[in-house]
N, C-alpha and C positions, 0 to 999 in steps of 0.2 A: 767689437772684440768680445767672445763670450767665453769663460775658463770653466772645462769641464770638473766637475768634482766628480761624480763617479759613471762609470756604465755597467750594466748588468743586462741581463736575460733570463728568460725561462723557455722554457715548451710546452707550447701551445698545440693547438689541431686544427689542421685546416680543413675547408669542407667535402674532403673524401676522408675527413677520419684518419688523415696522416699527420706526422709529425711537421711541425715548423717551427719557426723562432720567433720570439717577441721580442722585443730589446727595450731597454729604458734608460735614457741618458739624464743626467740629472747637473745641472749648472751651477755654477759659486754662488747663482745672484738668487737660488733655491727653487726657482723653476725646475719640474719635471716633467718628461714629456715622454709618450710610448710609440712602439710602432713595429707592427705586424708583416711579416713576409711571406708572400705569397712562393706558390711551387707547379710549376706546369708540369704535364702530361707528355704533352706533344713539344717536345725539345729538339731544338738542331744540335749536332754536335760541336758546334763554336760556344756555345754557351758557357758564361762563366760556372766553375762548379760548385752546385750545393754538396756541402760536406755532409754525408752520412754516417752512419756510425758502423754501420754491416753488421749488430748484432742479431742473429735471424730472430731469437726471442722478445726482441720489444719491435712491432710497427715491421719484422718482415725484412729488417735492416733498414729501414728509413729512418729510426730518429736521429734525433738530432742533437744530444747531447754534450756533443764534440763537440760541434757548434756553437751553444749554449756555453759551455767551459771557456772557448775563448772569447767568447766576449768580459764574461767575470774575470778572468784571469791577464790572460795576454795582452788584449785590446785597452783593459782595464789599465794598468801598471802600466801601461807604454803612454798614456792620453790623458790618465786624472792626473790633474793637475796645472795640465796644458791650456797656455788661450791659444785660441781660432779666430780669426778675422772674418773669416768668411770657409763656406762649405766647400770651395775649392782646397783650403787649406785643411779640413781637416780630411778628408777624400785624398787626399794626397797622403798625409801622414797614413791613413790606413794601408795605401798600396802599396806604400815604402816596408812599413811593417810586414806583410803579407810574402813581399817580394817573387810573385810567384805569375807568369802570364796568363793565368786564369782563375787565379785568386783560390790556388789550392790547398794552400797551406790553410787558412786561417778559416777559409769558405764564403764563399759569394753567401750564403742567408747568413753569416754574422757578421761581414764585413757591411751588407746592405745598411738590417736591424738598425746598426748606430750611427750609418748614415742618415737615416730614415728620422730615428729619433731626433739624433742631433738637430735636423733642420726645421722640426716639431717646436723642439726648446729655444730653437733662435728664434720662431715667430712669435711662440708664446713670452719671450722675455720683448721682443720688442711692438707689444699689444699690437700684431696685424693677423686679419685671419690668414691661413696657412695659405691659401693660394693667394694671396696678393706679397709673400712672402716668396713663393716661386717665382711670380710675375716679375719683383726684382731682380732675382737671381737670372733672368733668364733679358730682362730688358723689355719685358714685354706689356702689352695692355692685355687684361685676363677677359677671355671672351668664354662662353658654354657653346661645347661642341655640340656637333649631329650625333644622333647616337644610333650605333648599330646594333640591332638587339637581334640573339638569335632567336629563329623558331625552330629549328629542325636540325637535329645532329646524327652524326655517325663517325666512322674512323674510331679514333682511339678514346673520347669523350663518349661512346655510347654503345663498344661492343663492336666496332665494325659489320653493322647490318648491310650499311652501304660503305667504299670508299673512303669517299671524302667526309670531312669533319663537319662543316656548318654551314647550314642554310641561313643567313639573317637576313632582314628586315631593315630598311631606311627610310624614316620617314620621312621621306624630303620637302613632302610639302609643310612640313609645319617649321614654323617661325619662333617656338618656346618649345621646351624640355618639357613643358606641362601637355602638352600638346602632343608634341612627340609620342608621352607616354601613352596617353590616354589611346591614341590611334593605333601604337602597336598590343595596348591592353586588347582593344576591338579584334585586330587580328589575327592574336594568337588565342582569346577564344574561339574564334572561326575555326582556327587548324584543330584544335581540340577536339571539336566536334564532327568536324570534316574526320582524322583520322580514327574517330572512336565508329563514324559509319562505315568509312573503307574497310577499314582493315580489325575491327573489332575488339582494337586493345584499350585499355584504360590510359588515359594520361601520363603515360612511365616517362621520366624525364631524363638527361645525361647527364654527366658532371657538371655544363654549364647553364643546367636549367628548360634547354630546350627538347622540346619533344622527337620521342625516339620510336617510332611508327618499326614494322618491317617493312621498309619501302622494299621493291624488286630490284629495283637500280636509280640511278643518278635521276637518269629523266624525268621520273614517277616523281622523285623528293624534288625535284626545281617544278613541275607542272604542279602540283600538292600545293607550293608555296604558293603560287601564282593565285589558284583558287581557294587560297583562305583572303587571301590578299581582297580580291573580287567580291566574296559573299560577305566580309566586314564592310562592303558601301565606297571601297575606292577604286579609283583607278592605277594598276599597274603597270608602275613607270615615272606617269606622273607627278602622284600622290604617294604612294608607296613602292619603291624599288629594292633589289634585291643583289646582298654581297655575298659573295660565296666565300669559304675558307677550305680549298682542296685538299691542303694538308697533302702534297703528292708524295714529299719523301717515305711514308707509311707506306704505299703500294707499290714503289719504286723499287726494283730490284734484277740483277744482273745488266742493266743498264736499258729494263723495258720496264711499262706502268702496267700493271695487271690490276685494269678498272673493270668491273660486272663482265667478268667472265673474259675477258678479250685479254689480248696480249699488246701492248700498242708500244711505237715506237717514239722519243722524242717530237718527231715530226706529224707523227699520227693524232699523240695527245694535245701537240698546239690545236690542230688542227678540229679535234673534240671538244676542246675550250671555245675556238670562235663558231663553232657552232651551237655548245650554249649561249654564248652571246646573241649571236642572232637569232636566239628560238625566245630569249625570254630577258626580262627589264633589267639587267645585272650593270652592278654601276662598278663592282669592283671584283676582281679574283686576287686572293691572297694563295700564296705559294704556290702558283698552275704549275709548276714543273718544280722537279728534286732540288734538294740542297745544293748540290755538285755539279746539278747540268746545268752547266752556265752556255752554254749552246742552246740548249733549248729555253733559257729566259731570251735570250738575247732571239730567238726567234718570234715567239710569244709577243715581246716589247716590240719587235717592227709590224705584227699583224696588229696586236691590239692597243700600241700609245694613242691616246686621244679617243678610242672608243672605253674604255674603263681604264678605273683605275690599276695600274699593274703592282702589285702590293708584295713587297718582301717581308717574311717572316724569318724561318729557319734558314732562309738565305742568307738573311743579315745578321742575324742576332743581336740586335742594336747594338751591332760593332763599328766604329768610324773607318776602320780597315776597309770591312766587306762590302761598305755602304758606295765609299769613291772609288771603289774597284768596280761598283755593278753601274753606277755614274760612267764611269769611264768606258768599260762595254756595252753601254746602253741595252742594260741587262732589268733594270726595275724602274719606276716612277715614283714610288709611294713607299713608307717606311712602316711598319707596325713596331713602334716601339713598346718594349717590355722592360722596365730597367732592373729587375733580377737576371736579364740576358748577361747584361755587363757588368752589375753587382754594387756602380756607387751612382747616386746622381750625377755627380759632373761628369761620369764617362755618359750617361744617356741624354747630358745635353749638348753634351760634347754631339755624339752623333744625330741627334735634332738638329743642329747647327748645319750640321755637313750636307743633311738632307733639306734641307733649307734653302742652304747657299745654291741648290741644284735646281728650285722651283719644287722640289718635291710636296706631297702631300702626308698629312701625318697622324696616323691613329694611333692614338694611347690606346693600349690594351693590359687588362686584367692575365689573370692567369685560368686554369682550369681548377687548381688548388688555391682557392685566395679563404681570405677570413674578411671578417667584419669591418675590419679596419677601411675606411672610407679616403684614405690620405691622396687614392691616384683621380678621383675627384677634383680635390684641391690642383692636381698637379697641370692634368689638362687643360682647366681653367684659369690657371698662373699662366703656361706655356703659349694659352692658344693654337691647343692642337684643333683639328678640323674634325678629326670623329673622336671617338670613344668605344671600343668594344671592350663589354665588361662579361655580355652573356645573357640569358632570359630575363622576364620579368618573377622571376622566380628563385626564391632560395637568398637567404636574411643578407648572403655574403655578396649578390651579385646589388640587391636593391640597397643595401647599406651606401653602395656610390652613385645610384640613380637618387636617391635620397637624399646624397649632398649636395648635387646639382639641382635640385625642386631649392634644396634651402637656400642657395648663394643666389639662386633667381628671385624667388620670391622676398628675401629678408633684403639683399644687396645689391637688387635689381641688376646683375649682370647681364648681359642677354647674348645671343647666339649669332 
């Protein structure tokens, strides 16, 4: 049982220089604890709502002030003073408070914030590190995922030069997180170098850190990855394979994808997916078709279950709804959970759980807007999720969680 005495917030920046929230919960037993909320780019329209402020003179209308207010205020007066048993109970009081089916009132980044914290202050008052603190929460034995790291981006992360969002990187042959790193360190300077000869640009990076070449199209950025892959000393496939993040709902419109020039039909684009598959090492495609077309996942998933993984993003929005709905259409395999989708932890274990119960696979993923805060680390790790995409080996906010994973390996010998 832990009794909240106070919560608060401020506004912080996340790493495109936008507005977010911090939150700080603070215990009877005088434990305090913080915790940072990340903010994507690339959102489905199921997503819980971050609350903005719309003033165009601070952040463009992005801050977050409102946000911020109700956690000092609203959130504040409804919970000091309150014991919680457990994270489920105070997760619950918030969405009672909130009363809204997507957390509109009060806001998904400050209902998170004091999720976030709260669960911060329960581990630190009962001296366990934070992921062995999920690990309970969740029942689980804490293992360190695979990690997907990008190389190559476009879409809405980097200007739309190409399409689709992310080209990453999986190191699969490696056995540590140490390992892991080191060999995607190897071939993303390969690409570095490779795109400063091709195409004569400097290292320009995207939001998530990965390199942003002017590929010509799709092909050019998967053959590019292939040969940085090659001239860092592995083999492709084997040793190092390749996930894609389509990101389709961005070029998706009037009910056609308008990829590199073409107009392609639901059928056309499955169709262009398993022929990336077949042309190159790809273990997984995240969102190959629109938010909506649930026809064409459910196509997609009969050509390509058992050849990769078929990966919802803006499909699901780490909703438990969307999740046994595309179960029941045999529409996805694979979950990309994000829990600012849904806005408290126990709804994103909640839908862990759902995609579990199905045999699914599960990658925790970062944002495109995150901060330094390293907690989805912990989280992965507690959960025993199977990947991790956070984003390149680049930029304080993406290594701050590849950082905590070296340290729960190295200090607490978890392993993979």
């Amino acid at each position: 049982m832990s009794r909240i005495a106070s919560l608060s917030a401020i506004e912080i920046l996340d790493s495109r220089g936008r507005s977010t929230v911090k939150a700080y919960c603070t215990l009877a037993s005088g434990i305090t604890a913080e915790a940072a909320v990340p903010s994507g780019a690339s959102t489905g329209t199921a997503e819980a709502l971050e609350l903005r402020d719309g003033d165009p003179q601070r952040y463009h209308g992005l801050g977050c002030r409102k946000a911020v207010e109700n956690v000092r205020t609203t959130i504040h007066t409804a919970l000091a003073g309150r014991d919680f048993a457990s994270q489920a109970d105070l997760d619950t009081a918030l969405l009672e408070l909130d009363g809204t089916p997507n957390k509109a009132q009060l806001g998904a980044n400050a209902i998170l914030g004091v999720s976030l914290a709260f669960t911060r202050a329960q581990a630190a008052e009962a001296g366990v590190p934070l992921y062995q603190h999920f690990a309970a929460m969740n029942g689980s034995t804490p293992r360190l995922p695979m990690p997907t790291i990008n190389l190559f981006s476009g879409g809405k992360h980097a200007g739309g030069q190409v399409a689709i969002q992310d080209v990453l990187v999986v190191p699969v042959a490696a056995r540590s997180v140490d390992t892991a790193m080191n060999m995607t360190y190897n071939v993303y300077q390969a690409a570095a170098k490779l795109t400063s000869e091709k195409y004569g640009t400097r290292p320009l990076k995207a939001d998530e850190g990965g390199l942003a070449p002017p590929f010509p199209n799709v092909e050019t950025m998967l053959a590019d990855a292939v040969e940085a892959i090659e001239r860092a000393g592995y083999k492709a496939g084997s040793e190092v394979a390749l996930a894609v993040d389509v990101a389709s709902t961005h070029f998706y419109e009037g009910g056609q994808y308008h990829l590199d020039g073409q107009t392609l039909s639901s059928e056309a684009m499955v169709a262009r997916l398993m022929e990336w598959i077949g042309r190159y090492p790809i273990i997984s495609v995240e969102d190959g078709l629109a938010e909506d077309d649930w026809a064409g996942w459910q196509a997609f998933y009969a050509a390509a279950h058992g050849q990769v993984m078929v990966l919802g993003d803006d499909l699901l929005c780490t909703n438990p709804t969307r999740i046994a709905h595309a179960q029941q259409l045999q529409a996805a395999d694979s979950l990309l959970l994000k829990v600012n989708q849904i806005g408290t932890l126990t709804e994103a274990l909640q839908s862990y759980k759902v995609a579990r119960s199905a045999g699914w696979r599960v990658v925790v993923s970062a944002r495109s807007g995150e901060t330094e805060d390293s907690w989805l680390a912990d989280l992965v790790t507690g959960w025993a999720g199977d990947y991790i995409k956070v984003g390149s080996i680049m930029q304080s906010e993406r290594l701050a969680k590849y950082n905590r994973l070296l340290e729960i390996e190295a200090r607490d010998g978890v392993g993979m």
